[in-house]
N, C-alpha and C positions, 0 to 999 in steps of 0.2 A: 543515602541521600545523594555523594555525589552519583551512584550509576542510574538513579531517577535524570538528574540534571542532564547527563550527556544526554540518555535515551528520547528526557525532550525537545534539549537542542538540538537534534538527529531530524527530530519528529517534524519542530516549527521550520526550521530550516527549507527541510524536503519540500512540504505541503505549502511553505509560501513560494520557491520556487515555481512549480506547479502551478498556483492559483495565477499567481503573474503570467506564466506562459499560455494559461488554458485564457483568460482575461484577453492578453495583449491579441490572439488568433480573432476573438471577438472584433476588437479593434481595428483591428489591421483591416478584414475585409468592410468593418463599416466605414472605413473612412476612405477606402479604395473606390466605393462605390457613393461616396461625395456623403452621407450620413456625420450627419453632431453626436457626434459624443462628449455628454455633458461634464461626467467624470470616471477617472478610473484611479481605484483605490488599492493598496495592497494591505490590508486589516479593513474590517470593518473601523467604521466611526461614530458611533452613537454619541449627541449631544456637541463633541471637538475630534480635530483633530489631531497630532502631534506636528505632522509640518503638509503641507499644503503648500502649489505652483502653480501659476499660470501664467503663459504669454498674453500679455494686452500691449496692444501696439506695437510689440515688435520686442520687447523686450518682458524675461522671464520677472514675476515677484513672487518671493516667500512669504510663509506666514508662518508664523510658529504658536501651537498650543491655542490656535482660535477655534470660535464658539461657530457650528453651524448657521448658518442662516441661512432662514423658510424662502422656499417657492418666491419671488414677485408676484402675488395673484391679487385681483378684485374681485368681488361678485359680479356675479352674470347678469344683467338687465335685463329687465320683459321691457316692452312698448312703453310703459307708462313711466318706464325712471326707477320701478320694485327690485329688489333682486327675486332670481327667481332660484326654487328648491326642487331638492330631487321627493319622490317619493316618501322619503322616512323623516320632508320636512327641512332637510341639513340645504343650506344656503351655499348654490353651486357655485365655484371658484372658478377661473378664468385667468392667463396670462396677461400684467397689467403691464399699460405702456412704459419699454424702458428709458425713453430721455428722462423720465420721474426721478430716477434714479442719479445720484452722484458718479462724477464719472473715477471715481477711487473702489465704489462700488464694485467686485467683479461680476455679480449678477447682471451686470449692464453689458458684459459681453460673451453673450451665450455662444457664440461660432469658435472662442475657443476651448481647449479641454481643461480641466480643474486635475492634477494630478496630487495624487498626498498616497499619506501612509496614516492608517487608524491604530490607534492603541489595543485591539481588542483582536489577538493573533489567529482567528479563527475563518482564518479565507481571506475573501475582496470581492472585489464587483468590477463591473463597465457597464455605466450607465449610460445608454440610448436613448437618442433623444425619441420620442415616439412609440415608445413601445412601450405594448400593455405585457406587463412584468406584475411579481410579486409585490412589489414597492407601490402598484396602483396609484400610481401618481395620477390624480383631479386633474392635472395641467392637459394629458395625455386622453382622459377620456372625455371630456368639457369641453376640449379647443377644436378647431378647425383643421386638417392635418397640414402639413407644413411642406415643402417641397424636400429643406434636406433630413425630415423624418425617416424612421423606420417605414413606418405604418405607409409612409406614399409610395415607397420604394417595391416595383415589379415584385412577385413570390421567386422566383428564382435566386434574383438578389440576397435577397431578406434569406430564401436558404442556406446562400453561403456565410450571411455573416452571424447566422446563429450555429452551424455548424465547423465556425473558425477555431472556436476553444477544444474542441474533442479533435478535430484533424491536428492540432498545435499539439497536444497533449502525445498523441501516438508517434508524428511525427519525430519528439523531442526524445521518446524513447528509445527509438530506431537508434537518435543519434546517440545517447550513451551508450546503447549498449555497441555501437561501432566503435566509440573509443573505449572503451572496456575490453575488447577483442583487439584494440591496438594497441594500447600501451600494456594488456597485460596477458594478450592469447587469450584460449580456451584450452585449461587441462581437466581430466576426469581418471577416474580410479574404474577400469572395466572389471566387472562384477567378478569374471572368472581369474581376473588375479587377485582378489581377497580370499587370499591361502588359507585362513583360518575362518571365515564364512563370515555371517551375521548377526549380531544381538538385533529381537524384535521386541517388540511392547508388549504389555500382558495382553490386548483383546486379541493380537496376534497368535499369540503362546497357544491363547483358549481356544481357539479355533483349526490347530494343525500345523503351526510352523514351532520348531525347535531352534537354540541357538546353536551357532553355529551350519544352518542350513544357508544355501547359495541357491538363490532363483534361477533356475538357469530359462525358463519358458513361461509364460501365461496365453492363455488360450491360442495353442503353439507358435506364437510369435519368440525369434531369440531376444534374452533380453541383454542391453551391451552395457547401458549405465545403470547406478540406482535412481535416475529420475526415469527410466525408462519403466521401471516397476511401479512406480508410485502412481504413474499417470494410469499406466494400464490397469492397475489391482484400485485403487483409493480413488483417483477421478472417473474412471471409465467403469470401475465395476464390475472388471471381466471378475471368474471365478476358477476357471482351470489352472492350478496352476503346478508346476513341475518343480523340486528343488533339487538340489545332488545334496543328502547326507551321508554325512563317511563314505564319500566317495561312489553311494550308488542312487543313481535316479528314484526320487519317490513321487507320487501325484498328492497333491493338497488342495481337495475341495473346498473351498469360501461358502457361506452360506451369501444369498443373494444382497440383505444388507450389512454386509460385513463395512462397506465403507463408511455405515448412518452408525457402527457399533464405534468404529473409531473416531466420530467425531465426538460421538456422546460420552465416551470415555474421557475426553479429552488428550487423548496421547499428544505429546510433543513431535515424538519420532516414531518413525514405525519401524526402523531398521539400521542399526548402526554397524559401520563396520567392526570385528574384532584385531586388538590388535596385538603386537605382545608386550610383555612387561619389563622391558628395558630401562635399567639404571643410567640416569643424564647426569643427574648432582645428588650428595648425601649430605643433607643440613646439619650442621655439628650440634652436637649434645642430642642427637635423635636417638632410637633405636637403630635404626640404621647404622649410623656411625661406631656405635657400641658392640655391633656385629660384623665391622670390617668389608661393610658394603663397599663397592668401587665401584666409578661409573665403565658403563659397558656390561656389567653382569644382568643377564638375564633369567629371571626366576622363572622357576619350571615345576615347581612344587611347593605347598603351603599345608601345614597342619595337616600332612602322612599323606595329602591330596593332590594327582597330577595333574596341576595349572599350568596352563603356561598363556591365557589370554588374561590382559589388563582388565577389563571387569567382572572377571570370573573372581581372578584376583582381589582387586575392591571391596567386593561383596563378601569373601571368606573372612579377608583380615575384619571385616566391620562385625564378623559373630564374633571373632578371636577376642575383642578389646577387653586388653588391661590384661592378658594370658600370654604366657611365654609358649610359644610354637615352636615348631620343627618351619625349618626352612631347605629347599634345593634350589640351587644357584649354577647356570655355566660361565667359567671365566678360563678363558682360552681354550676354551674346546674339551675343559673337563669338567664333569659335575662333582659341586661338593655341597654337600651336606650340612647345616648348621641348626642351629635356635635361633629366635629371636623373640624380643618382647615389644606388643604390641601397644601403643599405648591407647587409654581411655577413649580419644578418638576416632581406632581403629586405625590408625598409621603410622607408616614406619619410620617418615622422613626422607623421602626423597621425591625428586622428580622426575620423573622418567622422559625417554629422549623420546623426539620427534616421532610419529606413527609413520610418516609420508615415505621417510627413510627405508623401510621396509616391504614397498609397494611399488610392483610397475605400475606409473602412470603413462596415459598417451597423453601429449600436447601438440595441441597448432597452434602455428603464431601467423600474426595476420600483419599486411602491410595495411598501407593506408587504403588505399582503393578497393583491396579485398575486404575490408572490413566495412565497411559501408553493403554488400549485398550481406554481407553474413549478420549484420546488424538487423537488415530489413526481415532476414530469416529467424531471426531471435526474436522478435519482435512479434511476427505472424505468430511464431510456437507459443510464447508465450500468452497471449492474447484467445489463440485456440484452446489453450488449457484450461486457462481461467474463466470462458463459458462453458468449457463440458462439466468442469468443477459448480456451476453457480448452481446446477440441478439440486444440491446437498441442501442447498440455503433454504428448498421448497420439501424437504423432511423434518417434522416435530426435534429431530438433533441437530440438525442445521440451524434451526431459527432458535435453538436454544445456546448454540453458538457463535451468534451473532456476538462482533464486539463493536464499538465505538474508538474512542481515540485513545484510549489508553490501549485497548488491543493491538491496535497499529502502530504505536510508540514501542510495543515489546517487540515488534518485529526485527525493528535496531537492535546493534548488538550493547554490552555496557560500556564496552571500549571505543576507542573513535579509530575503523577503517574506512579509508577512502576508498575503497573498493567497493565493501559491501553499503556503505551510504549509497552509490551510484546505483550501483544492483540495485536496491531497495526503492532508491528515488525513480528508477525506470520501472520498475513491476505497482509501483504506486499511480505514475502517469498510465499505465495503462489501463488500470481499475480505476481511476479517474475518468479517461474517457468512453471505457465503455459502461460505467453507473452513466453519467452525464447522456448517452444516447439511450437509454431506456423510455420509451415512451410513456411517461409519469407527466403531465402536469407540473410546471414551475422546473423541468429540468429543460435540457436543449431537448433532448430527444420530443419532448411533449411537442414542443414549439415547431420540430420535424412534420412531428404528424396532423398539426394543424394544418402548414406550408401545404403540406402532399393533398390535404384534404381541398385545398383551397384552389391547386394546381389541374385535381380532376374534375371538382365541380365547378369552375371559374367562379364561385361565390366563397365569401371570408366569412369567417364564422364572427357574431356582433360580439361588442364587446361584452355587452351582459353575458352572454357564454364563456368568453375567454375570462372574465371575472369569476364567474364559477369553479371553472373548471382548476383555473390558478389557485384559487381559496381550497379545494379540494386535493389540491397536491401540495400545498403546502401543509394541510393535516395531515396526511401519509409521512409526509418527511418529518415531518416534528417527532410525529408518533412512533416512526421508525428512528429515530438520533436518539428520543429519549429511550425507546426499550433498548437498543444495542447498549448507547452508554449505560444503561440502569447494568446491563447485565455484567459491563466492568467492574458497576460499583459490587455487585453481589460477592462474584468472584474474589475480593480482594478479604471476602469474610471465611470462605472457606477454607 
């Protein structure tokens, strides 16, 4: 339970973050170019909200825990004093005069913004005044356009401030990941000094990698990190690819979907480094302790077997359980020989020291100023990656692993680093803004391609079309939230 709790506080955190920032870029350009915005919310608020502000007169008031309230509207008069109806009959609404209104009322002063926070942790909004949106607000298609509307405002304009959320979003990226490069460098583990090679997944295994083999090439490009391989063999789909086993060059042909086999499989990892099996601490009343383990001993042999990698390791003592073994241990540079018994669940009792310790890594560390270009460069890579990867999404194994927001909450780790939350909070604002410019209906991107549309043919498209097309993306989106999330629910039975 509690590593559910962090992973969601990990979760709401990041994604309200994010919604505020992708929200406020909205903002910011519509009120640069003189546009009302009515409200901007961070949760939704169906029915109340939890607190609620606004400047009237010059000075801010709170609200706590109040109830929404409707639109000011009247019906629309014909000639003779009737209201008049649209087509299916329903009695058109119209903005009705605010002096009607109490001047405690804050409906009575639409010029300034309504700020709150909603109970229901699932995004936000910035609502514009004039703009035909999913919300279809009657006021917006009924009324007269307004001068500091959306809808009156030049296509250019209107581009940038529907395009404010996604530039804020990439933007905010850039900037973690700058300070991520400053206050903690970039270090990596180059592939050819993982002395004892790789552990890979089984669709790996079945297809021609052994463990213990080192990538050293894919379709002859060298490779320097393990994200250099993933990108090239998993995102890109090359197939050529070269390892060094026991030290001599072999070629390992991929079949062309090998990347749609790993997603369907569901691998976690496709390649882990090996590393060895180094005594840290020996918990007392173990087996271990019972066998005069010390820390610093490194086992090199199990059950007459020559181990000396920690999950070759793991995987022996877990047949062993509850069987007294042969054990080989070096402690000061000489091997000795012992037993040991293993208990029931395959372990000895101890913990073994740090991997990193036994690894040259490279690192750069970044000042302030250099981390800022090397941020905007982390930012491009990542963003390039993450559309040659969205190709997967358009394979039968892709859309089968699609997730929702629990998928996205496991991405956090169970523990709380400030590190990896940032990491995680920047590679989330980037799939934020580039889902958001996908040209869908009810996204910005849609709204993009309205603007461009609008831009080349100097005509807008009527609202009855933008009502369509809105109502048509908002079933895409539904349909896609509910099958990823269905697919978290599935998942959690297998």
């Amino acid at each position: 339970m509690e590593t559910f709790l962090i992973k969601a506080l990990q979760l709401i955190l990041s994604l309200s973050l994010l919604v505020f920032v992708h929200e406020l870029g909205h903002f910011m350009w519509a009120r640069i170019f003189k546009t009302r915005v009515d409200k901007f919310y961070l949760f939704f608020n169906p029915k109340f909200s939890i607190v609620r502000f606004k400047k009237i007169n010059g000075k801010w008031q709170a609200r706590w825990f109040a109830k929404n309230l409707p639109d000011h509207m009247q019906p629309l008069l014909d000639e003779d004093g009737y209201p008049k109806t649209d087509k299916k009959g329903k009695v058109i609404m119209v903005p009705a005069p605010l002096d009607e209104l109490d001047d405690s009322d804050w409906r009575k002063h639409p010029e300034s913004t309504e700020w709150g926070i909603g109970w229901l942790p699932l995004g936000g909004y910035c609502k514009i005044a004039g703009m035909v949106d999913e919300s279809m607000d009657p006021t917006v298609l009924n009324s007269q356009p307004q001068e500091w509307e959306y809808r009156s405002k030049p296509a250019w304009q209107r581009l940038f401030i529907i395009t404010g959320g996604v530039l804020n979003n990439f933007l905010v990226a850039i900037i973690i990941y700058a300070m991520l490069l400053f206050a903690w460098g970039k270090e990596y583990l180059p592939v050819e000094n993982a002395y004892l090679g790789y552990n890979y997944c089984e669709t790996a295994l079945a297809n021609g990698f052994q463990n213990g083999d080192v990538v050293v090439s894919v379709n002859g490009q060298k490779m320097v990190t393990e994200r250099d391989i993933i990108d090239k063999i998993i995102i890109d789909g090359k197939c050529d690819v070269v390892v060094r086993r026991q030290g001599v060059e072999v070629p390992v042909t991929l079949p062309a979907d090998f990347s749609e086999q790993i997603v369907a499989a569901q691998e976690k990892q496709f390649l882990m480094v090996r590393v060895p099996f180094v005594v840290e601490t020996v918990s007392s009343g173990t087996p271990a302790a019972d066998a005069k383990l010390q820390k610093g001993d490194s086992i090199i042999g199990v059950n007459g077997k020559q181990l000396a990698v920690l999950q070759d390791i793991k995987e022996e003592l877990k047949q062993c359980a509850d069987k007294k073994i042969a054990i080989s241990y070096v402690r000061n540079h000489q091997v000795i020989d012992d037993s040991i018994y293993v208990n029931s669940d395959g372990i000895i009792g101890v913990l073994v020291r740090n991997p990193s310790a036994y690894f040259v890594t490279e690192r750069q560390n970044y000042g302030f100023f250099a981390s800022i270009p090397a941020g905007w460069s982390m930012g491009v890579e990542t963003l390039d990656s993450y559309i040659r990867q969205f190709r997967i999404v358009f394979t039968k194994a892709g859309a089968q692993s699609l997730g929702g927001f629990g998928a996205i909450g496991n991405l956090f780790p169970a523990t709380w680093d400030w590190s990896i939350f940032w990491n995680m909070t920047a590679f989330l604002s980037i799939i934020l803004a580039f889902m958001n410019i996908l040209p869908i209906p009810i996204l910005d991107g849609g709204y993009v391609l309205f603007i461009l549309y609008e831009m080349i043919t100097r005509r807008k498209p009527s609202d009855k079309f933008m009502e369509t097309a809105l109502n048509i993306g908002m079933f895409l989106l539904l349909a896609l939230l509910i099958y990823a999330n269905g697919n978290d629910i599935l998942r959690l039975f297998k």
